[in-house]
N, C-alpha and C positions, 0 to 999 in steps of 0.2 A: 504494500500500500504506500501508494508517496505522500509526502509533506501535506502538498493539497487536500487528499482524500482524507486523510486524518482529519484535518481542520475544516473540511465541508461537514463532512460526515457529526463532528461534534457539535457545530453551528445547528445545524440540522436537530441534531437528537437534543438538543437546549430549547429551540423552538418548537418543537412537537409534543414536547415535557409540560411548557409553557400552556402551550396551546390546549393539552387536555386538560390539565389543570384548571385553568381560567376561561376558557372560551366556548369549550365543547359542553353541551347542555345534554346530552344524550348520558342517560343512566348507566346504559353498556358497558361506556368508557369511566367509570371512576376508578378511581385507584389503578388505573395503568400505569406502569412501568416502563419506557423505552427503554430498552440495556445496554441495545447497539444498533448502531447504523449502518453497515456496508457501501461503499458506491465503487463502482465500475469505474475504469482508469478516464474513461470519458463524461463521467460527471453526469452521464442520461438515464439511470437508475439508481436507485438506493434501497437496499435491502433493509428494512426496519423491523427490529425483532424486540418483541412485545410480551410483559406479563403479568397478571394480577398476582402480585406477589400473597403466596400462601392459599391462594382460589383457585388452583385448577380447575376447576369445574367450570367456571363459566371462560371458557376458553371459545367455545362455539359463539357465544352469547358478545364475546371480546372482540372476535375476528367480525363475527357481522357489522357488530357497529364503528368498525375502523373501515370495513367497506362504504358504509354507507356516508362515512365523514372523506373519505379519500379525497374530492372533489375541491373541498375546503380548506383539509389541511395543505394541499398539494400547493392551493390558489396564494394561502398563506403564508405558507414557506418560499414559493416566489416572490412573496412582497418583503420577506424579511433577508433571504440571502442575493445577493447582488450577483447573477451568474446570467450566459445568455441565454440558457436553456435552464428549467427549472426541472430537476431531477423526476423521473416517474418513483411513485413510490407503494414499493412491494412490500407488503405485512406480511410478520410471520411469526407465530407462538415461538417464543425461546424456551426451550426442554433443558437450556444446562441446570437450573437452579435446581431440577425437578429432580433430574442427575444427580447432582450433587448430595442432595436431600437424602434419596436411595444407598448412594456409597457411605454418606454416615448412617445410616441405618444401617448397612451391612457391616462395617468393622465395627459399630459398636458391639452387636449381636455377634463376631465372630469368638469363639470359643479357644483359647488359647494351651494346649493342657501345660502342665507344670512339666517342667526338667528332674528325668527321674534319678533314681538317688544313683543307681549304677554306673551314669556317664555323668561326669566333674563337667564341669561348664569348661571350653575350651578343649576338652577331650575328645578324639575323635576315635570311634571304634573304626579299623579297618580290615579285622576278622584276622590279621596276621598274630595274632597274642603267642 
């Protein structure tokens, strides 16, 4: 990702943050999350990955209503970032946190046994005795 892309993409994901926060009236959207932006080396898409933090569930319910504001946000974020084409912009549930969530569940649940009394810590058996 070059220089540009980073600092579109952030612009971007400050304004869309902004924007659902303060300006989107649709229930759908509260407490959305932007996490990331992605944009293509030509600046003509932007990957935007979205989450109700702790809500899975209304995941279906999240996506519709970012479909149905696309038109505004999109009209929006061209009047806030200065570019000559205003990015298309692609919604997409982000699964890392969800991930994340999962893997500490699983090491926490992992079961460790004890070190038994016959091998000394640092000891290796190699069946040569």
């Amino acid at each position: 990702m070059s220089i540009k892309q980073g600092r579109v993409g952030e612009r971007i994901q400050t304004i869309l943050s902004e924007l659902l926060r303060r300006e989107v009236s649709d229930p759908r959207l509260h407490n959305v999350t932007i996490t990331e932006v992605k944009l293509d080396p030509e600046l003509m898409f932007a990957d935007i990955y979205v989450n109700a933090l702790g809500d899975e569930s209304r995941q279906d319910q999240v996506m519709k209503g970012l479909k149905s504001a696309s038109g505004f946000l999109r009209r929006e974020v061209g009047k806030r970032v200065h570019l000559r084409n205003t990015p298309e912009l692609h919604f997409h549930w982000d699964v890392t946190l969800e991930r994340g969530e999962n893997m500490n569940r699983l090491l926490s649940n992992l079961v460790i046994p004890p070190v038994s009394d016959d091998k000394q810590e640092g000891e290796e058996l190699d069946g040569n005795d």
